[in-house]
C-alpha positions as CSV (number, residue, x, y, z in Angstrom):
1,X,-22.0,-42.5,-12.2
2,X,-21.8,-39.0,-14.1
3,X,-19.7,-36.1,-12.4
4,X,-22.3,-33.4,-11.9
5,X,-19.6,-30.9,-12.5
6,X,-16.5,-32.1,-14.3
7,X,-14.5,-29.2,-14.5
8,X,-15.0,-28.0,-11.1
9,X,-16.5,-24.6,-11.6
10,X,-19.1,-25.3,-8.2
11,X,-16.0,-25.6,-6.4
12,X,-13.7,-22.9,-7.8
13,X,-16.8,-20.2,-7.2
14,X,-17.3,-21.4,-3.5
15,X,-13.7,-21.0,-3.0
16,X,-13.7,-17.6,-4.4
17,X,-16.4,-16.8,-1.9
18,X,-14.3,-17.7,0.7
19,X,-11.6,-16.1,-0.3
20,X,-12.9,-12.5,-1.8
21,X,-14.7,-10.0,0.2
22,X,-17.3,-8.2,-1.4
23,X,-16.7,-5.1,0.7
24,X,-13.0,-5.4,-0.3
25,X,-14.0,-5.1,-4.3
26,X,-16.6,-2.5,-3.7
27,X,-13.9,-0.4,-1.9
28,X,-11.4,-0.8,-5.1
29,X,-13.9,-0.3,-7.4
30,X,-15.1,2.8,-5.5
31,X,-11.6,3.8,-5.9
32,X,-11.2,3.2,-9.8
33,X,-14.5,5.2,-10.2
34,X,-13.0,8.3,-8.8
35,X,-10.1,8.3,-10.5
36,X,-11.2,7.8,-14.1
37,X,-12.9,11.1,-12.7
38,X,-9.8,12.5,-12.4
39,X,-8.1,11.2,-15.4
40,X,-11.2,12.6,-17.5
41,X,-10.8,15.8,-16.7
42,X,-6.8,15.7,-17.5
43,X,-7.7,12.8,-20.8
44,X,-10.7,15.8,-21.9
45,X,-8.0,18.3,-22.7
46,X,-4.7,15.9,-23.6
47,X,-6.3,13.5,-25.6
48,X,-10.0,15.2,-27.4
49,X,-10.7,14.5,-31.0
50,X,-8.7,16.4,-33.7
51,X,-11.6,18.1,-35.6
52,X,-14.8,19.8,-34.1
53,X,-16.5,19.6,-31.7
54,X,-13.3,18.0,-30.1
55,X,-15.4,15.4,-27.9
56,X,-13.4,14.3,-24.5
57,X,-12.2,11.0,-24.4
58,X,-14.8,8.8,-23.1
59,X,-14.7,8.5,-19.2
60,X,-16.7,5.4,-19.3
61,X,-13.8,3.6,-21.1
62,X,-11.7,5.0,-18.8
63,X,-13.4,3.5,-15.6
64,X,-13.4,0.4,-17.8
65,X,-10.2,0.2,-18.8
66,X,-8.7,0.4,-15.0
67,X,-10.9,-1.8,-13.7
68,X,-10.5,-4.6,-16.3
69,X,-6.2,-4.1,-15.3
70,X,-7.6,-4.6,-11.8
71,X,-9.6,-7.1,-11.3
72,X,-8.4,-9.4,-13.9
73,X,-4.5,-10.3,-12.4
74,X,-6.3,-10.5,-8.7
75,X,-8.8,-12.6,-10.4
76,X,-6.5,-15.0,-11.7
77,X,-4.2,-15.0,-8.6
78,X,-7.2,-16.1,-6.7
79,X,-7.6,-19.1,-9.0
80,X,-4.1,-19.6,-8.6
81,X,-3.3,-19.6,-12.3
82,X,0.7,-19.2,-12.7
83,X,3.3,-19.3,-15.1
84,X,1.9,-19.6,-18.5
85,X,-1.7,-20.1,-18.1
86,X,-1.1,-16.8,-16.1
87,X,0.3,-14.9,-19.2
88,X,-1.5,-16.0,-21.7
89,X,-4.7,-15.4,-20.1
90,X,-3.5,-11.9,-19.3
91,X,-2.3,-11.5,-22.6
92,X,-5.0,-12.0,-24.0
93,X,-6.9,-9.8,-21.7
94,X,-4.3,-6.5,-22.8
95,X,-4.9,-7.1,-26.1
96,X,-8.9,-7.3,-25.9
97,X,-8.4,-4.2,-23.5
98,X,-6.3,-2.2,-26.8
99,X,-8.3,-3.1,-29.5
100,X,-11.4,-1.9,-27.0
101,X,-9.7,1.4,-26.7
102,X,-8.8,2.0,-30.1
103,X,-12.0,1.2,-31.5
104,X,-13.6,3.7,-28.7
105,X,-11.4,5.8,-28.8
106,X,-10.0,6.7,-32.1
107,X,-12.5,5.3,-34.4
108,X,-15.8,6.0,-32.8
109,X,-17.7,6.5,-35.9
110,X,-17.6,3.4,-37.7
111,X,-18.8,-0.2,-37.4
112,X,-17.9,-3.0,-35.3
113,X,-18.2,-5.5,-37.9
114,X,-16.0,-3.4,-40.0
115,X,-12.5,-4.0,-40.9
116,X,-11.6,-0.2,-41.7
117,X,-11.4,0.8,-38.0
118,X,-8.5,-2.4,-37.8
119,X,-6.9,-1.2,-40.9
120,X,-6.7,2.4,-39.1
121,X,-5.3,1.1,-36.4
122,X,-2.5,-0.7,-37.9
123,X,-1.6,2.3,-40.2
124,X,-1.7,4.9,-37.7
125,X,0.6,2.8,-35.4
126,X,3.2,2.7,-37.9
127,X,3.0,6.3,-38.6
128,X,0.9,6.5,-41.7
129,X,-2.4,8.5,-42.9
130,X,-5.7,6.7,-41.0
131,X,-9.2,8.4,-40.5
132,X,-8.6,8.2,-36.3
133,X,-9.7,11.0,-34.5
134,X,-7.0,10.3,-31.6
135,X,-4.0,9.4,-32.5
136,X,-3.5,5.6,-31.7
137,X,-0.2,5.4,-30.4
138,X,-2.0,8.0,-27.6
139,X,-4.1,5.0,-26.8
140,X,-1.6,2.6,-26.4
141,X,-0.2,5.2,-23.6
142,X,-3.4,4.9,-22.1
143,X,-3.9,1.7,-21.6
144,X,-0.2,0.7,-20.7
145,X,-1.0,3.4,-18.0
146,X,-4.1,1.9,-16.9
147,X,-2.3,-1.5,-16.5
148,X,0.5,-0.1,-14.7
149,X,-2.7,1.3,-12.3
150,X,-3.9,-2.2,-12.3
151,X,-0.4,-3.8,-10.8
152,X,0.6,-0.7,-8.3
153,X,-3.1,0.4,-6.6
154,X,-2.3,0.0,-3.4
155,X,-4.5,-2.3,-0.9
156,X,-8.5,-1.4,-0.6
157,X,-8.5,0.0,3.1
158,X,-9.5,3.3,4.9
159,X,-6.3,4.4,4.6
160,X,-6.4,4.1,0.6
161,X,-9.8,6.4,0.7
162,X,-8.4,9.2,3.0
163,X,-5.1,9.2,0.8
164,X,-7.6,9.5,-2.5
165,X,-9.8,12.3,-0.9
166,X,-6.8,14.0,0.3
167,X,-5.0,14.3,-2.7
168,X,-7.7,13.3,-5.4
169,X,-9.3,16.5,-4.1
170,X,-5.9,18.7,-5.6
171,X,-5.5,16.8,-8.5
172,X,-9.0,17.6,-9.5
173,X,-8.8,21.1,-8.8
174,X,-5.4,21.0,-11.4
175,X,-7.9,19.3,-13.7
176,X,-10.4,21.7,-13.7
177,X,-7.8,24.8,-14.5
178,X,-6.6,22.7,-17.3
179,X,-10.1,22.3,-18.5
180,X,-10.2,26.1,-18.2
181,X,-7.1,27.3,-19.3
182,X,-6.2,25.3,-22.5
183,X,-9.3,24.1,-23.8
184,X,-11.4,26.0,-26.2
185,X,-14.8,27.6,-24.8
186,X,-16.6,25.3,-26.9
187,X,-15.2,22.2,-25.7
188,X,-18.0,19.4,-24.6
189,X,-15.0,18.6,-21.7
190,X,-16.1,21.9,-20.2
191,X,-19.9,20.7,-20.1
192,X,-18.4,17.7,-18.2
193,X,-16.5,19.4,-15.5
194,X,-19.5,19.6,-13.1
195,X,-20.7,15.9,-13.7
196,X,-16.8,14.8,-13.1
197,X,-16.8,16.5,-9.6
198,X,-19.8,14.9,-8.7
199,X,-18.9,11.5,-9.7
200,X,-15.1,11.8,-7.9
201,X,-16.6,13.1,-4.8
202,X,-19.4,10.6,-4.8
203,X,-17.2,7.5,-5.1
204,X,-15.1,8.7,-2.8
205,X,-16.9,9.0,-0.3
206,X,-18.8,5.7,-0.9
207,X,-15.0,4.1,-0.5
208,X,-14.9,5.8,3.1
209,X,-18.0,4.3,4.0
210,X,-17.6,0.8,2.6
211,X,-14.1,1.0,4.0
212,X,-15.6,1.7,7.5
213,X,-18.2,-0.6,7.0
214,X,-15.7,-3.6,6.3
215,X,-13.5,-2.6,9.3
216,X,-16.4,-2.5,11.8
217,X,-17.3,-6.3,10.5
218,X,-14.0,-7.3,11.3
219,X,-13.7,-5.1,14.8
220,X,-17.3,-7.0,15.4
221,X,-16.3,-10.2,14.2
222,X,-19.9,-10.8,13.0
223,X,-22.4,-9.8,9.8
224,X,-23.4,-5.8,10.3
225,X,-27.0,-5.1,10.8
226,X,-29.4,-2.8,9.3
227,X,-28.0,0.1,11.5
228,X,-24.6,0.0,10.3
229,X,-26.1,0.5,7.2
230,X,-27.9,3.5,7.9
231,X,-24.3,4.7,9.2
232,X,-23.2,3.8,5.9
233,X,-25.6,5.2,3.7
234,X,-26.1,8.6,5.7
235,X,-22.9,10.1,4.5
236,X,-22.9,9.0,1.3
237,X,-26.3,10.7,1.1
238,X,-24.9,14.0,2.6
239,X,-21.9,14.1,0.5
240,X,-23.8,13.9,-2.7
241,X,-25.8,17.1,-1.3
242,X,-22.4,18.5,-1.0
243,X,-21.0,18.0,-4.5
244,X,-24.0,18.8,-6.5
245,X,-24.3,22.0,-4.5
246,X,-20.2,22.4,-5.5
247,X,-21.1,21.5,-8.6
248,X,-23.4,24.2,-8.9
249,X,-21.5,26.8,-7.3
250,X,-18.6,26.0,-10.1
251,X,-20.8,26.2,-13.1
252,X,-19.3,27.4,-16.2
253,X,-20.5,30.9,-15.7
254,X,-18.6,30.8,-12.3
255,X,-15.8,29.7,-13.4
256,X,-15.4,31.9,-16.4
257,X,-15.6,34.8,-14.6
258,X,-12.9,33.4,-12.2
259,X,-10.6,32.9,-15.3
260,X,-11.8,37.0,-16.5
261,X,-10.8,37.9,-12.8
262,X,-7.3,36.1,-13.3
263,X,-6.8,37.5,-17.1
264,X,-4.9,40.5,-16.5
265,X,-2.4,37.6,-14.3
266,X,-2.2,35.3,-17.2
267,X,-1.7,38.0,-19.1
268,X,0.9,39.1,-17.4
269,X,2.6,35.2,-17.5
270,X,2.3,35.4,-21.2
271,X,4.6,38.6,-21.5
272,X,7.1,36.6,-19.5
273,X,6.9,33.5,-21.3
274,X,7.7,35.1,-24.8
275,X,10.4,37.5,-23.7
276,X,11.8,34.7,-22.4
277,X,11.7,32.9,-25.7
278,X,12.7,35.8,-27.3
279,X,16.0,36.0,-24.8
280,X,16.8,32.0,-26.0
281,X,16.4,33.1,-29.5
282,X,18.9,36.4,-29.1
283,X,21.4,34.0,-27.4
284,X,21.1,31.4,-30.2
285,X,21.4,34.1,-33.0
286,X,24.9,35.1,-31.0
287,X,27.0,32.2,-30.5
288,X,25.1,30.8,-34.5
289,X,26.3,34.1,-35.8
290,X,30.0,34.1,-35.9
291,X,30.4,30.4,-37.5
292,X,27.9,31.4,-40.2
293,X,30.3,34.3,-40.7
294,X,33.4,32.0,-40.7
295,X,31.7,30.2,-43.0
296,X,30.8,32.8,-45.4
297,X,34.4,34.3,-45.2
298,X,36.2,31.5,-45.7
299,X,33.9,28.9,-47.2
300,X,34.6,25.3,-46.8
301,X,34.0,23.8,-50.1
302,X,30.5,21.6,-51.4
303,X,29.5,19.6,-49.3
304,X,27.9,16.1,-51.4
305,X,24.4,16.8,-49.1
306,X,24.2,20.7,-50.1
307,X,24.1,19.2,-53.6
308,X,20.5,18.0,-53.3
309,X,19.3,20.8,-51.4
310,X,16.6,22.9,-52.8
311,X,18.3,26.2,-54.3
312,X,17.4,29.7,-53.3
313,X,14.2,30.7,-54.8
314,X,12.5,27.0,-55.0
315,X,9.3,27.0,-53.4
316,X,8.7,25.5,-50.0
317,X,6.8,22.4,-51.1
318,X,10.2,21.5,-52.4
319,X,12.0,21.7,-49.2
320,X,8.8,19.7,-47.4
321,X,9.7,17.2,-50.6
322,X,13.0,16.7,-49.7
323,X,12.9,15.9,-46.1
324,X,9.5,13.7,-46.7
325,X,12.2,11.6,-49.1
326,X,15.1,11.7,-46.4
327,X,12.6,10.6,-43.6
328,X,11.3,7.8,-46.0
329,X,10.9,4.5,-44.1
330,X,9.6,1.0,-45.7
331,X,6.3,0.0,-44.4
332,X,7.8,-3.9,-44.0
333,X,10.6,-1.9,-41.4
334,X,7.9,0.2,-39.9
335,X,5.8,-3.0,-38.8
336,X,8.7,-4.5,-37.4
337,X,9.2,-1.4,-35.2
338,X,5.9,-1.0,-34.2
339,X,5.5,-5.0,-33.8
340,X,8.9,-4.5,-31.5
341,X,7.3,-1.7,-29.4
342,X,4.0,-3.3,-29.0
343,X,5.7,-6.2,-28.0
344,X,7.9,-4.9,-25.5
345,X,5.1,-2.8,-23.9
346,X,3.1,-5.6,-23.6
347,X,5.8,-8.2,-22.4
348,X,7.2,-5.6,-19.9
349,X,3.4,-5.2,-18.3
350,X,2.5,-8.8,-18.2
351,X,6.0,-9.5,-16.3
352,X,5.1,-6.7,-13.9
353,X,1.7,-7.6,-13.4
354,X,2.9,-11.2,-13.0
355,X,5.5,-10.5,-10.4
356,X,4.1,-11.2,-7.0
357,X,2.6,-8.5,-4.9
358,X,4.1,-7.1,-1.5
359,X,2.2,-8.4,1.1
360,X,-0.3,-6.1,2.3
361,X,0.4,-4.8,6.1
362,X,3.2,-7.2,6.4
363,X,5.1,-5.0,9.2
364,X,1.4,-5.3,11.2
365,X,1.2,-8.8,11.1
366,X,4.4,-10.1,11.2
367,X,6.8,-11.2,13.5
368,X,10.6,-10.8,12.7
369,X,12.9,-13.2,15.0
370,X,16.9,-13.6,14.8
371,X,17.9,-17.5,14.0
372,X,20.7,-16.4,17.1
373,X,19.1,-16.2,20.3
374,X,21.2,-13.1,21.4
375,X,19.4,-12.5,24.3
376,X,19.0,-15.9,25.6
377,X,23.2,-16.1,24.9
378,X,23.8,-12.6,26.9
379,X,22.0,-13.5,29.4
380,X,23.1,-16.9,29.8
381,X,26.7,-15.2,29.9
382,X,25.4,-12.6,31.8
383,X,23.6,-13.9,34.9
384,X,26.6,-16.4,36.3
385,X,28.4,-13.2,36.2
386,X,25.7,-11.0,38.6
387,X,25.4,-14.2,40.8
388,X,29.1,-14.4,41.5
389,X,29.0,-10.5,42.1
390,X,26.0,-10.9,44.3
391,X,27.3,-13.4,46.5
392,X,30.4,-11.2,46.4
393,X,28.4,-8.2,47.7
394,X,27.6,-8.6,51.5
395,X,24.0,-8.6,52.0
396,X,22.4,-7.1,54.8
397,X,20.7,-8.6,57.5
398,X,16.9,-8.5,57.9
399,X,16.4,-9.9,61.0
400,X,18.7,-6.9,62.1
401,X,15.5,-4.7,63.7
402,X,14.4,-7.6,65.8
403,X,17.8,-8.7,67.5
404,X,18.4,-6.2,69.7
405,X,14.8,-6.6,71.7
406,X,14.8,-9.2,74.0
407,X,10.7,-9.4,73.2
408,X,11.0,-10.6,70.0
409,X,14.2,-13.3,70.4
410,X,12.0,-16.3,69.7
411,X,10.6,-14.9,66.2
412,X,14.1,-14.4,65.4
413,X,14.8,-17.8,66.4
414,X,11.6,-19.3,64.4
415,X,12.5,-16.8,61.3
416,X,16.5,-18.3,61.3
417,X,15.3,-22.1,61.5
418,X,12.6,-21.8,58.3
419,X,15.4,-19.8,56.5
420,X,18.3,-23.1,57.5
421,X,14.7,-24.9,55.9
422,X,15.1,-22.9,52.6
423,X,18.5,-23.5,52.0
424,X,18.2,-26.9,52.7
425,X,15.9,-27.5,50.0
426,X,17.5,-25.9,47.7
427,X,21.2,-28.0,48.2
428,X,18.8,-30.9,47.8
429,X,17.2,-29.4,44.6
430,X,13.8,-27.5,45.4
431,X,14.7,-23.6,45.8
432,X,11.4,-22.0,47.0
433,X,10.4,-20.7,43.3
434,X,9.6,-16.7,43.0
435,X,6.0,-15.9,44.1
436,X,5.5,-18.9,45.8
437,X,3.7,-18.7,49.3
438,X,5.3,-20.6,51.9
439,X,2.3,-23.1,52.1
440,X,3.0,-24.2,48.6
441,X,6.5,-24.3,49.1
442,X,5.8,-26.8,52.3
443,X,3.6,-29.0,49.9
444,X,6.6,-29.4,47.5
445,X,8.8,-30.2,50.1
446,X,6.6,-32.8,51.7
447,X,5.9,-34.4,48.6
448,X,9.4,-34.6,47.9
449,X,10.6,-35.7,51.4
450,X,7.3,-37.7,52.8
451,X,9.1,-39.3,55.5
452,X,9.8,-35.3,56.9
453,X,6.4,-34.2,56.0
454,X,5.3,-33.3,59.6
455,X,8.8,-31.4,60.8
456,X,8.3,-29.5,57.7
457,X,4.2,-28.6,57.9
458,X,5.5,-27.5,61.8
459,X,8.4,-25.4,61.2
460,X,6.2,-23.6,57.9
461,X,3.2,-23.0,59.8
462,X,4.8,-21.3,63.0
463,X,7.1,-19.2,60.7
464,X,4.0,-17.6,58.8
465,X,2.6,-16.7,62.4
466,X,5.9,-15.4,63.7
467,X,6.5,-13.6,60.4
468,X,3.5,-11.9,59.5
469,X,1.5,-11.5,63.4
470,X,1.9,-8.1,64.9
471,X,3.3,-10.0,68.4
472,X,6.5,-11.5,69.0
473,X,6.2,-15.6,69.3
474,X,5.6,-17.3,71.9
475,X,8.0,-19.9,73.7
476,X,6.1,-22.3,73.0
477,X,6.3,-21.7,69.3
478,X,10.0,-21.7,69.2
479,X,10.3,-24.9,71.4
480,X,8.2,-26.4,68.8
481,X,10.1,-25.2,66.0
482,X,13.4,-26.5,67.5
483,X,12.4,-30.1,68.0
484,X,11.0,-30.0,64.7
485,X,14.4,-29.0,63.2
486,X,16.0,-31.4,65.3
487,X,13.5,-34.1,64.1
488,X,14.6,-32.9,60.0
489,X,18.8,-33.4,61.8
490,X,18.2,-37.2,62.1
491,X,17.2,-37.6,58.4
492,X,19.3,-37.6,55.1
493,X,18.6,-35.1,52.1
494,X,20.3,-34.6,48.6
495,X,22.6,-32.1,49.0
496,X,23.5,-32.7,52.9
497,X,27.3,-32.9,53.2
């Protein structure tokens, strides 16, 4: 007979069914949406391309790039792959991930099939010429960043959202001053601005509401219905209302004339900033100062390095000569560099994406216990000690109201006998437990004792009338009572001396 499925796929999807939650994923991904939001605004003005129209780095590969460092590792710890199938897969996954980005990235003008935007690679990562528009060791800091993102996102829950919206919300706002104070008015970033605002506010609130809607599946314990989605889909609804009309409030033409408003305060900062570089310069020029004039005085002979400077009068593409030939490294020495730093990047984030996640709300779900029993061993200590001091202390007597009225002498009488009853039992081994009616004690005692089963049922049952009636007992009652207890006299219990 033929194995319908050999390797086991059918099996490894159902079991990844069981073990993912969709509404889980769609929170993290909800997550990774708003920030590459973020991270475009920031990317836009740190990383465009070097010549016009100085395009913003692409948020696309952003989103990408975060969710591949994501989903991949918790992928492949759901399959339980570990050790070195675990590394190499997620080796090979970084490196797909970089040579994505760089092609993107720095070389988005030329082919795929082509081998030149390779060869640019290589050369711009050890420091030579290459036709990149973003320099690709600027990549590399990308996606070592996105993969560091990948390992430390903390868990998808409501929590997570409310922490994004809370300080995504600042973070964008410190995005969009960048945008406006250090990129050039021709920037395509600053066409983005408005769609990035959208898009963070949108998936961010769509995280809130999947993250509700998962928790109120597992309060109900049960698949959701249509309603709950109507309570889902409502304020997602509303908030994209919200941000497109924020989007259009801070336009370009709104903005701007918020940064005119604030030019006479930037200004201002300006001023400040280069008397303060002037100040540093004065107070280089005066401690520089006297050694060059020690030096000038006294002189301290040729130095073998002075030899090869450029003399006075030699043009500056002379001195740019020299320190291009003192700064000269072989390109066999600059490949090992680079291979060294790409491998230690790389080696460093597998072993950190590798290492085993914190268990999420651990200090919820967990119970912590001591291997030593303390409690159980103070107490144990602990309660000889208050019985000795209680049978030390003199106890009062409760019967102490009824003595002294010659009316109720035979409740008193009925009371003592079922209390010579207790501690009879319990010298022969059955105390009357705590919360135990009488009745139930009376049971025990038969059962134990059948042969006194009838003294006992007597003497119970006329102290529950004498104990809890509003009228003393009758004679009758306490004759009863007596003959019963002398009846118990004649036989033999454990304990009895």
């Amino acid at each position: 007979m033929i194995a319908r499925d050999p390797l086991g796929l059918a099996a490894m999807v159902n079991d990844l069914r069981v073990r993912l939650d969709w509404r889980e994923e769609a929170v993290a991904l909800a997550l990774i949406v708003a920030e590459s939001a973020i991270l475009y605004l920031y990317l836009g003005v740190i990383l465009p391309e070097i010549s016009p129209p100085y395009a913003a780095f692409p948020g696309w590969l952003i989103a990408v790039l975060l969710a591949v460092a994501y989903f991949v590792p918790r992928l492949l710890t759901e399959l339980r792959l570990w050790g070195a199938h675990f590394e190499v897969m997620l080796a090979l996954t970084l490196i797909a991930s970089l040579l994505l980005a760089l092609k993107v990235a720095a070389f988005p003008g030329m082919s795929w099939l082509s081998t030149g935007w390779l060869q640019g690679a290589i050369d711009g990562l050890i420091l030579r010429p290459n036709p990149s528009v973003r320099p690709p060791w600027a990549i590399v800091a990308v996606v070592a960043y996105a993969w560091w993102r990948g390992r430390s996102r903390a868990e998808p829950m409501l929590e997570t959202t409310y922490q994004m919206l809370r300080w995504g919300t600042v973070a964008a706002a410190g995005g969009l001053l960048l945008v406006l104070v250090a990129s050039p008015s021709e920037a395509p970033i600053r066409d983005g601005m408005a769609g990035a605002v959208v898009i963070y506010f949108v998936a961010g609130l769509m995280a809130v509401g999947v993250a509700r809607f998962r928790l109120e599946g597992l309060r109900s314990g049960a698949p959701l219905g249509p309603p709950w989605l109507a309570t889902f889909a409502v304020p997602i609804a509303g908030i994209v209302i919200i941000a497109v009309l924020a989007a259009g409030i801070f336009s370009r033409s709104f903005l701007d004339t918020l940064l005119t408003a604030l030019g006479p305060l930037l200004w201002l900062l300006g001023v400040v900033v280069r008397a303060l570089v002037l100040l540093i310069a004065l107070l280089a020029f005066l401690i520089i100062a006297p050694v060059l004039w020690l030096m000038e005085r006294y002189g301290f002979g040729a130095l073998p390095l002075l030899e090869h400077l450029p003399r006075a009068g030699n043009p500056l593409d002379q001195l740019d000569r020299f320190a291009r030939q003192s700064l000269h490294v072989a390109d066999p020495a600059r490949y090992l560099i680079a291979g060294i730093v790409l491998t230690l990047v790389g080696s460093a984030l597998i072993r950190y994406a590798y290492r085993r996640r914190r268990r999420w709300r651990a200090g919820a779900l967990e119970r912590r216990e001591s291997v030593f029993a303390w409690e159980e061993a103070v107490g144990g200590l602990a309660r000889p000690l208050l019985h000795v001091l209680r049978r030390a202390r003199p106890r009062g007597d409760p019967l102490a109201a009824l003595r002294g009225d010659p009316r109720w002498a035979h409740t008193v009488a009925i009371r003592e006998t079922y209390i010579r009853l207790l501690r009879r039992g319990a010298r022969a081994g059955l105390p009357r437990p705590d919360g135990a009616t009488p009745a139930e004690h009376a049971r025990r005692l038969a059962a134990r004792f059948p042969t006194d089963a009838d003294p006992i049922i007597t003497i119970t049952t006329h102290y529950e009338a004498a104990r809890y009636q509003a009228t003393p007992a009758t004679p009758d009652a306490a004759a009863a009572v007596h003959a019963a207890w002398e009846a118990l006299d004649q036989s033999q219990w454990d304990g009895d001396a």
